[in-house]
VOGU-3710 file (C-alpha; in Angstrom, 3 decimals, decimal comma):
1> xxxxxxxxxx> -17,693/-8,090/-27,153  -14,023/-8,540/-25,401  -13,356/-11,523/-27,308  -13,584/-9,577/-30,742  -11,317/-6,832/-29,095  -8,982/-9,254/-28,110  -8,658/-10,781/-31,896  -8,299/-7,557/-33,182  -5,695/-6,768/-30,823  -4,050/-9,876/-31,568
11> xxxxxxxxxx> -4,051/-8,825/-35,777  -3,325/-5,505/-35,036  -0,159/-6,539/-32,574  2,618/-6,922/-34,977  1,851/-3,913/-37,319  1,304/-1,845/-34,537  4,265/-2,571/-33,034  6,136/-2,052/-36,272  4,729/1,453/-36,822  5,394/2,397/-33,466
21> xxxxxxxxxx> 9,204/1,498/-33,518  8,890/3,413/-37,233  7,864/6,115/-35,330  10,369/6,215/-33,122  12,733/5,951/-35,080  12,246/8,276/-38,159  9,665/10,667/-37,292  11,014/11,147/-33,352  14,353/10,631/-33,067  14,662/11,468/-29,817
31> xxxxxxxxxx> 17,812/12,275/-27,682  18,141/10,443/-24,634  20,245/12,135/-21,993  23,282/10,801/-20,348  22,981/9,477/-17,016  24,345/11,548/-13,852  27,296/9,788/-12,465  26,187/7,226/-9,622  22,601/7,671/-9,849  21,813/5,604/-13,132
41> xxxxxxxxxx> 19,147/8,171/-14,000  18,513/10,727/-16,594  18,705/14,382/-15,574  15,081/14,365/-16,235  14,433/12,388/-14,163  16,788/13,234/-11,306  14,868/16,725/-11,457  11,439/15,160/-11,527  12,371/13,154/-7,822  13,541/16,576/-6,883
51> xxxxxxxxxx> 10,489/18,399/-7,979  8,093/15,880/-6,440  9,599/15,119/-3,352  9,986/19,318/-2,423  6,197/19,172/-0,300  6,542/17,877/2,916  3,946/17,671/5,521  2,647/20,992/6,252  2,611/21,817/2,758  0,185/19,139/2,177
61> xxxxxxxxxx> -1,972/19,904/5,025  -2,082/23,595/3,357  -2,864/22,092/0,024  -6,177/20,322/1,272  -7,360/23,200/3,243  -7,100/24,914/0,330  -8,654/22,471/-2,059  -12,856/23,685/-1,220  -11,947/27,208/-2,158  -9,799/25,876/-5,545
71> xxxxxxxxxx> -12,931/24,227/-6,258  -15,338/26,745/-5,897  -13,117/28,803/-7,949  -13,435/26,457/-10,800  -16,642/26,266/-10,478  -17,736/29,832/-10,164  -15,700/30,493/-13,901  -17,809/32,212/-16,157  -15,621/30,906/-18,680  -13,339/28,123/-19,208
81> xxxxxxxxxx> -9,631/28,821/-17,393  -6,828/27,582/-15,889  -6,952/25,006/-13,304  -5,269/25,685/-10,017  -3,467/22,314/-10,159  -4,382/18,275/-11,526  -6,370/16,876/-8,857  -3,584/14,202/-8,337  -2,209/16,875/-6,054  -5,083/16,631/-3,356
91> xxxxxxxxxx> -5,162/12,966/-3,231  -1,417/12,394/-2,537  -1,861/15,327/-0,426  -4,517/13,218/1,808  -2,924/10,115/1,339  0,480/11,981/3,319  -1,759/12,717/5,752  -3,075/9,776/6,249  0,937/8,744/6,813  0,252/6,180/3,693
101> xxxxxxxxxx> 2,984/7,819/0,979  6,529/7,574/2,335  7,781/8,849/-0,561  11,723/10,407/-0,346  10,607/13,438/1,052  8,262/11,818/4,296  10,444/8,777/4,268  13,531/11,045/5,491  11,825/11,314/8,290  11,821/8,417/10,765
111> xxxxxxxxxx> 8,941/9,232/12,772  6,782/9,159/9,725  8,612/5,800/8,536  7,328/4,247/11,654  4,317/5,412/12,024  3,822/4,478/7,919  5,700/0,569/9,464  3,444/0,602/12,047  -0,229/1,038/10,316  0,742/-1,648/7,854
121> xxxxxxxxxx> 1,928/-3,901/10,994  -1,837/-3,136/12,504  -3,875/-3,991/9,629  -2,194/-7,119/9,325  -2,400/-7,858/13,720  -6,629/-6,826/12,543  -6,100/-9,715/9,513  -4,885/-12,397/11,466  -7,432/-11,710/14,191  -10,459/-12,024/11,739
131> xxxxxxxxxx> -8,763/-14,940/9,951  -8,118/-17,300/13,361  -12,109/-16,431/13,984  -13,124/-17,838/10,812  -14,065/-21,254/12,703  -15,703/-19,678/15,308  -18,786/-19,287/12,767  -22,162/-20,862/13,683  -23,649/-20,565/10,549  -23,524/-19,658/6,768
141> xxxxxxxxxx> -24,431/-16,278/7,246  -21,964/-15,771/9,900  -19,520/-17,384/7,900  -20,180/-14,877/4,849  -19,949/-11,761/7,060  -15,908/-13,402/7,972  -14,750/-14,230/4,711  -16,333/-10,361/3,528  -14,119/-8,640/5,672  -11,263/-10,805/5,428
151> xxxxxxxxxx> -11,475/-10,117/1,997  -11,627/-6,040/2,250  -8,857/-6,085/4,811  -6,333/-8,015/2,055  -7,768/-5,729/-0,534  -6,643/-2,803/1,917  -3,117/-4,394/2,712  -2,317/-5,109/-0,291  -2,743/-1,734/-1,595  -1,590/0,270/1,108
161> xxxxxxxxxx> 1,813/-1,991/0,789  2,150/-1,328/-2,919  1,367/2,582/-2,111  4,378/1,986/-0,090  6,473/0,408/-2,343  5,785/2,853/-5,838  5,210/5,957/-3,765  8,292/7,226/-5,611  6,956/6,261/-9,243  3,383/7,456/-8,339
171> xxxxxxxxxx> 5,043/11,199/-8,025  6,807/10,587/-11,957  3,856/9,545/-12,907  1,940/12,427/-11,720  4,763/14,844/-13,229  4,371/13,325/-16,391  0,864/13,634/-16,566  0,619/17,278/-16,894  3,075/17,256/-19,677  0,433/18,946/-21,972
181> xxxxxxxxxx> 0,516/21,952/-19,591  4,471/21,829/-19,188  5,974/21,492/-22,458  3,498/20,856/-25,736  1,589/23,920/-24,869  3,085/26,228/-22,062  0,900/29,440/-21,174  -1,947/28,610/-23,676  -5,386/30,190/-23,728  -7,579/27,893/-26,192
191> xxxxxxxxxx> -10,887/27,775/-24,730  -11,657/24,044/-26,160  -8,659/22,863/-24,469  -9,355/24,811/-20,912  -12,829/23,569/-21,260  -11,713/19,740/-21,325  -9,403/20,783/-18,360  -11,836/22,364/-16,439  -14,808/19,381/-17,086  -12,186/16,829/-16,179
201> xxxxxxxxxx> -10,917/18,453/-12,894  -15,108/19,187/-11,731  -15,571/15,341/-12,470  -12,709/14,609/-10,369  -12,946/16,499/-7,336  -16,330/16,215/-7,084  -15,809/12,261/-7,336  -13,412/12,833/-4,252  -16,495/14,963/-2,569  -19,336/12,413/-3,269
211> xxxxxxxxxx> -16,584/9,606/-2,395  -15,655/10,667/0,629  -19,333/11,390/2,143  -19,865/7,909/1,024  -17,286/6,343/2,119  -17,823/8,276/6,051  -21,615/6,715/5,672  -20,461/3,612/5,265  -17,897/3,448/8,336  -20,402/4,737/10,425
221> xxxxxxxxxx> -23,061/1,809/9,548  -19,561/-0,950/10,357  -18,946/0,572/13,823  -22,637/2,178/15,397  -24,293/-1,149/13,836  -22,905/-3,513/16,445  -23,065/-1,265/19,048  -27,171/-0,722/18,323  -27,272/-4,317/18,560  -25,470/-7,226/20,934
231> xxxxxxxxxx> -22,762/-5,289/21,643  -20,322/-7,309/19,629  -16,950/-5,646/18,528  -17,250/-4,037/14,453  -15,440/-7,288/12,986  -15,259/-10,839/14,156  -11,838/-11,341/15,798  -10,624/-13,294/18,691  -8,027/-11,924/20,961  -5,994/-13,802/23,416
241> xxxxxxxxxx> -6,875/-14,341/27,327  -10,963/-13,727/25,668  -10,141/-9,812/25,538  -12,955/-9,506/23,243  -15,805/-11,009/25,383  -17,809/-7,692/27,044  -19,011/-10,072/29,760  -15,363/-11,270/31,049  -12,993/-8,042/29,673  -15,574/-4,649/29,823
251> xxxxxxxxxx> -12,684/-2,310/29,629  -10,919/-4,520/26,843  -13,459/-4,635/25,184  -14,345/-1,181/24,845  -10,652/-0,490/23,723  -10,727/-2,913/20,976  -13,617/-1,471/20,019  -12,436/2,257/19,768  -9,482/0,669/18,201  -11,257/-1,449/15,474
261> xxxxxxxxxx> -13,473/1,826/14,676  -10,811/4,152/14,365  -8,676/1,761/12,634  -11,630/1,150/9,899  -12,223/4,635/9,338  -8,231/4,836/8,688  -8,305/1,973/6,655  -11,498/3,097/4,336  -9,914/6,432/4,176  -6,949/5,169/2,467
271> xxxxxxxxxx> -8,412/2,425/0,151  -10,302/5,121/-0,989  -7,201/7,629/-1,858  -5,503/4,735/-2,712  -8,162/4,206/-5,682  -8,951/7,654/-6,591  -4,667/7,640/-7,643  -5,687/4,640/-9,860  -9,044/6,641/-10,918  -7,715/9,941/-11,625
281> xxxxxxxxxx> -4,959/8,523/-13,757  -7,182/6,943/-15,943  -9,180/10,252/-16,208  -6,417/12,300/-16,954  -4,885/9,551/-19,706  -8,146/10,021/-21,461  -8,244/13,344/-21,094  -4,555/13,774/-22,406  -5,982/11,242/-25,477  -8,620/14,141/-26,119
291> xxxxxxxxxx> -6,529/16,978/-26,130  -4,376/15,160/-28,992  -6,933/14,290/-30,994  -8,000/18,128/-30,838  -4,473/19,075/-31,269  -4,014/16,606/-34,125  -7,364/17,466/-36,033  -5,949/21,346/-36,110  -2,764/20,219/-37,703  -5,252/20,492/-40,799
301> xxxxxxxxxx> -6,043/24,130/-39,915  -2,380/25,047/-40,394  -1,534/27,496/-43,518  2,069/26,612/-43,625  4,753/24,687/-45,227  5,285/21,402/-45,593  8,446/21,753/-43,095  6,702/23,304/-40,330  3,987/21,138/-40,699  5,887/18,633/-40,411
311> xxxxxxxxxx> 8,127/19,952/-37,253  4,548/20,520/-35,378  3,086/16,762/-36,514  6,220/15,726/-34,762  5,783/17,428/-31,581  2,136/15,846/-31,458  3,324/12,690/-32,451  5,648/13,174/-29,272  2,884/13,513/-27,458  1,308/10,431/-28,361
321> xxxxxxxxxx> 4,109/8,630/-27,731  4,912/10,241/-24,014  0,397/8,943/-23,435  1,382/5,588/-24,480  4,561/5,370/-21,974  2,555/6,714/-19,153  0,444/3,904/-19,701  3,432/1,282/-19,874  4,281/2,745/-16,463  1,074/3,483/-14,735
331> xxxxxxxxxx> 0,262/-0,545/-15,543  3,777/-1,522/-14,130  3,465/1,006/-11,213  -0,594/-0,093/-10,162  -0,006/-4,123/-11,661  -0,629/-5,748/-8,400  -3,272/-3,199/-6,665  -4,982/-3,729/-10,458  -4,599/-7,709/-9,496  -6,111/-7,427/-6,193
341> xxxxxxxxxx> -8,968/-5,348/-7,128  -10,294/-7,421/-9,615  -10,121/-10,858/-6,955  -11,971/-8,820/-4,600  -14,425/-7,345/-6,729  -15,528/-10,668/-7,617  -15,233/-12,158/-3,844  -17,201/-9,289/-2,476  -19,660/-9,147/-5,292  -20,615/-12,864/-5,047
351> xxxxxxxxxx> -20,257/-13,280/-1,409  -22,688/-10,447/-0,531  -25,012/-11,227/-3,199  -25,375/-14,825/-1,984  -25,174/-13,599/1,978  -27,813/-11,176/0,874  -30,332/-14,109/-0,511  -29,718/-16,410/2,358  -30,103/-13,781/4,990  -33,027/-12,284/3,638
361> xxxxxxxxxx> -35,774/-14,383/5,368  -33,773/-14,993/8,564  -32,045/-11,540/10,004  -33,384/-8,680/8,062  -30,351/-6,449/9,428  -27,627/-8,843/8,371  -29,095/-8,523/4,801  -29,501/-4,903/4,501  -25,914/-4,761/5,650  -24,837/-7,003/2,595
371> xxxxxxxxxx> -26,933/-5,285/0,810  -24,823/-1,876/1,675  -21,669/-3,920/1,044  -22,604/-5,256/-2,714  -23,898/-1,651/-3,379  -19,953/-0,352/-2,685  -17,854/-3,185/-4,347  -20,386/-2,356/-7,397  -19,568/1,231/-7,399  -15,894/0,570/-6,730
381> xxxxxxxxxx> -16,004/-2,010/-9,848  -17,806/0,126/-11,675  -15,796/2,885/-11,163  -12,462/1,763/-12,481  -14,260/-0,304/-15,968  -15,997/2,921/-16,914  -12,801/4,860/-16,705  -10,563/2,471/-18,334  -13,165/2,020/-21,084  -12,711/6,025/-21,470
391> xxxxxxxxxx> -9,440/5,336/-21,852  -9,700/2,582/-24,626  -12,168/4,316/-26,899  -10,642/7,703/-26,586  -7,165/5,608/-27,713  -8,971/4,398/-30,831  -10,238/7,413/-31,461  -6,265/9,571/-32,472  -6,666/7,028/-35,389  -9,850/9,162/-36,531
401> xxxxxxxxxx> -8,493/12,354/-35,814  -5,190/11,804/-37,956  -7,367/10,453/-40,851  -9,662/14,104/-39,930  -6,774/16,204/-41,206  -7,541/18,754/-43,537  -5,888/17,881/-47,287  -3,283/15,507/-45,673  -3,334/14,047/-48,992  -1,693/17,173/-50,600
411> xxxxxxxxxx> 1,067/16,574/-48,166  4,415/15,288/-49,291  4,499/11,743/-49,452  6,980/11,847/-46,386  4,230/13,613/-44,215  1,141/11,040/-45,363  3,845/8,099/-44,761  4,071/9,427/-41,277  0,641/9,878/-40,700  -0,282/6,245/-42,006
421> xxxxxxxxxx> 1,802/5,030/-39,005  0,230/7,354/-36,386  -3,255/5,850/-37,716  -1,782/2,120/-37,684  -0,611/2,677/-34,075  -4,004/4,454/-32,874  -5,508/1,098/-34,189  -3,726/-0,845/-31,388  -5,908/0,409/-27,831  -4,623/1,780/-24,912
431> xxxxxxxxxx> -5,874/-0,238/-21,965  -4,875/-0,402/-18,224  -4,718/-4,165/-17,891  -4,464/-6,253/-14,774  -1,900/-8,870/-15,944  -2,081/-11,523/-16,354  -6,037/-10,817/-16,033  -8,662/-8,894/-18,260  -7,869/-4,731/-18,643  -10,395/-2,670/-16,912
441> xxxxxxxxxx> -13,643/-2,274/-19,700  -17,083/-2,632/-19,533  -16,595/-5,633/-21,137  -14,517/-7,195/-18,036  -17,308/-5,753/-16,366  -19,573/-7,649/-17,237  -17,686/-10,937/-17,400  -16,978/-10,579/-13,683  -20,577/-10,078/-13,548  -21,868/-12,790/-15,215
451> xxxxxxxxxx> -19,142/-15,405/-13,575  -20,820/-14,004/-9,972  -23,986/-14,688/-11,250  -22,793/-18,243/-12,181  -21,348/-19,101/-9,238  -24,117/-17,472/-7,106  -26,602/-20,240/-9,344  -23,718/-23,336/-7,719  -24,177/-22,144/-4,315  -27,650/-22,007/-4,156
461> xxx> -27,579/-25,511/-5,864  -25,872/-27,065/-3,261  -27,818/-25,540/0,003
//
């Protein structure tokens, strides 16, 4: 199935491109500001930093107290209304908390910097511990339980470090996405639209709720687990002068353990706010995709001239054009967290698997733990394919709703020239692609699933 996307997209490439640069440049024509003095930015965009950078800490701890109540609120509607805020809000919200966004607000202040300098600093002291123990492994299994971990604390570094480097493009990005609200339709009250709002912020923030049990489950199975059993730190590391040993260090021991637990909570905490960023702007993309198809299919409905039919197609066609360069950005901003998900989905997935088959017959416990391990790099996996494939078929789908205008053909021939190139450009998908890898479909999906299953088959061939 992804191969015939990808020749169609390579077909389509050139004529979409061409429509979208005609669309640009005759239907748009937009103005681009001039650039403040010394800054090399927009006034735009100078406001958006300004806008996004105006909550500092307190304010965020305010926001998620307040987030149940918002969301009960929502909830209890008897009718579709107006969200109290995009759920964006609550996760960078958590994620300041957590002292992982040092955007130019938090950054300004130095205790925060450090603090932000120093987490990164102790997942990578945990890394390097785990890493120099990998030859301390007496067996297979032993061996598979190392390289998981090492490969979930990368995962986590890496992302945390690129949360730390686009902090500042992660806030555009979340002004931009509620540019529907902000300037196509300020103050509205259609019920449709509302009702896509409201279903798309319930799907989010009860994927935070469900995540976040889920995710506190699972750190309590890493750190009570060894503790139940041969009183063994959470993860495999060695530490110098044998601080790790219980018999030789008790009271070193015992602190690395605290440490390790309260370090893994931290560090599950944020990979999961880290991804639910990722998550919720690919839910929000597709729901932005929806509301223009709705938007364009009531062009149709429209009683009016040809010049103000015209003057609203092009403030919808503005609004196609502002999805796509979210897109362009949110694939520059997440490129390398997109990278390093997809290598560790398919580490995790095939390591556990296999660990699961071999441990099996040998330590029951050891394979219901890598059994709780594939379960969560599946959902995680699964998670960002279903959500980009939202993305890609609601994409295709503006193409439909242009052609679903009402008597376009009675247009003038400038008007069905114009909406010939919104169709030709709908035909080229959106996708959220980890380059130079696959985008993030069910069809990736299941090509990472079926190269696990293939290299699961080579290891079991060569025990």
């Amino acid at each position: 199935m992804f191969s015939m996307q990808a020749n169609h997209l390579r077909k389509s490439n050139w004529w979409a491109f061409f429509a979208q640069q005609l669309l640009i440049n005759m239907v748009i024509r937009p103005w681009r500001p001039p650039c403040i003095k010394g800054t090399g930015r927009p006034p735009e965009a100078q406001f958006i930093l300004c806008a996004m950078n105006d909550s500092g800490y307190q304010s965020n701890l305010r926001l998620l107290r307040g987030f149940l109540d918002e969301f009960r609120s929502v909830l209890r509607q008897e009718s579709p209304g107006l969200i109290p805020r995009l759920a964006f809000h609550y996760v960078r919200a958590f994620l300041s908390l957590l002292c992982q966004y040092p955007n130019k607000k938090l950054a300004s202040l130095s205790l925060y910097r450090w603090i932000n300098f120093f987490i990164m600093g102790n997942v990578m002291t945990i890394f390097w511990t785990m890493f120099v123990a990998l030859p301390e492994s007496k067996n297979v299994i032993e061996m598979g339980d190392d390289l998981v971990w090492i490969s979930g604390m990368a995962l986590v570094f890496t992302k945390i470090v690129y949360m730390h480097l686009r902090c500042d493009e992660i806030d555009e990005l979340i002004w931009h996405f509620d540019y529907y609200n902000r300037e196509l339709r300020p103050h509205h009250t259609d019920e449709e639209v509302l009702g896509w709002q409201r279903l798309c912020y319930v799907i989010e923030s009860g994927l935070y709720i469900n995540c976040f049990c889920l995710v506190n489950f699972f750190s309590a199975a890493i750190f009570l687990q060894p503790l139940l059993g041969e009183g063994k730190l959470p993860f495999h590391c060695v530490y110098p002068f044998q601080w790790h040993r219980l018999d030789l260090h008790p009271y070193s021991f015992w602190f690395l353990y605290i440490w390790q637990s309260v370090t893994s909570q931290h560090n599950l905490m944020s990979i999961l706010m880290v991804d639910m960023v990722g998550i919720t702007a690919f839910l929000q993309t597709a729901l932005n995709l929806k509301l223009l198809c709705i938007e364009m299919r009531r062009l149709g409905e429209m009683k009016v001239s040809d010049e103000r039919f015209h003057e609203e197609f092009c403030r919808v066609v503005r609004f196609h054009q502002h999805i796509i360069m979210l897109v362009e950005k949110a694939n520059r901003a997440f490129n390398g967290a997109f990278n390093a998900q997809l290598m560790a989905s398919f580490s995790l997935i095939s390591i556990s698997t296999f660990e699961t088959m071999a441990a099996a017959a040998v330590d029951p416990k050891m394979a219901a733990k890598f059994v709780l391990l594939m379960l969560v790099a599946f959902i995680q996996l699964s998670l960002w394919c279903v959500t980009g494939t939202l993305v890609y078929t609601q994409s295709v789908e503006v193409a439909q709703a242009a052609f679903d205008i009402n008597d376009w053909h009675t247009k003038s021939p400038a008007i069905q020239k114009d909406i010939s190139f919104v169709i030709l450009r709908a035909q080229k998908p959106l996708m959220y692609v980890a380059e130079p890898f696959l985008p993030f479909t069910l069809g990736t999906y299941m090509l990472v699933l079926k190269n696990c299953y293939r290299l699961l088959a080579l290891m079991q061939e060569s025990m």
